[in-house]
Structure formats: structure tokens, C-alpha cells
Phi, psi and omega in degrees: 000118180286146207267142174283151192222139188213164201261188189264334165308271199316314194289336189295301185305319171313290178323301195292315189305331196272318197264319179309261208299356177098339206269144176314142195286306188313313178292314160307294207316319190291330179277359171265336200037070157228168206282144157277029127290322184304310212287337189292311185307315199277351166302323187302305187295351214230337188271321148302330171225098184293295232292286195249063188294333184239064192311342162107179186287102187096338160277138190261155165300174178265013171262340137304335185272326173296340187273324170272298156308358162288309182301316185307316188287356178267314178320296196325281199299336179298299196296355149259347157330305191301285192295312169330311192272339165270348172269333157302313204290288208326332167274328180317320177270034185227000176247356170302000000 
């Protein structure tokens, strides 16, 4: 059984039915014919980022993606520490 796939436009209505309009998540999810944990997430999800709650399949928000470049460039720079602080030990003993 193949997993439903719903666009982002149905999910923003969905969202807007529960929270604009009042209606209970149970109560929408049977009128949509959906799980009311998916529609509790994505309510979850629209309530932490109103701008970009559903980045789509396989797309990162961008503070995720700022967030993987950082880690890569802090891996950097420690591993020129690393060579920096062993080219410092090796000469403090080669001037001894």
C-alpha cells in the first residue's frame, strides 16, 4: 500500500479548518479522510513555522540547511587546529 501524498496547498486548509474556523482535529481528520495524528502534526508543524511548515519531500528548511553548513565548516576548522597544534608541538621540540 502506497503511502498518500497531499500538496501543500490541502494541508495550509486543513490547517486553517482547525485553527481559522473552530472545527475540532477529529472532527476535520473524518471529514477529510485522514489519521487525526497526521492532521495533529501538521497543525503542530504550521503552528512553529506559520512561514515554511511543509518544506516538501525531501526539502530541508533553510535553518536546516544553515545548520549543516556550520557543522561542516566547525569539522573544518577543528581539523586545521589539530594540524596547527601538532606543527606547533613539532617545532617547540626541534628548537630545543
Amino acid at each position: 500500500m502506497d503511502r498518500r501524498k497531499f500538496s501543500e496547498e490541502f494541508k495550509l486548509e486543513a490547517v486553517k479548518l482547525v485553527r481559522e474556523r473552530g472545527v475540532s482535529i477529529a472532527q476535520a481528520a473524518r471529514d477529510l479522510g485522514l489519521h487525526p495524528t497526521v492532521l495533529t502534526r501538521w497543525v503542530k508543524a504550521h503552528a512553529a513555522d506559520p512561514v515554511t511548515p511543509f518544506p516538501g519531500h525531501g526539502q530541508k528548511k533553510p535553518e536546516q540547511l544553515e545548520i549543516e553548513r556550520l557543522r561542516r565548516e566547525v569539522a573544518k576548522l577543528k581539523a586545521e587546529r589539530d594540524i596547527l597544534k601538532k606543527a606547533a608541538a613539532y617545532f617547540a621540540k626541534e628548537s630545543m
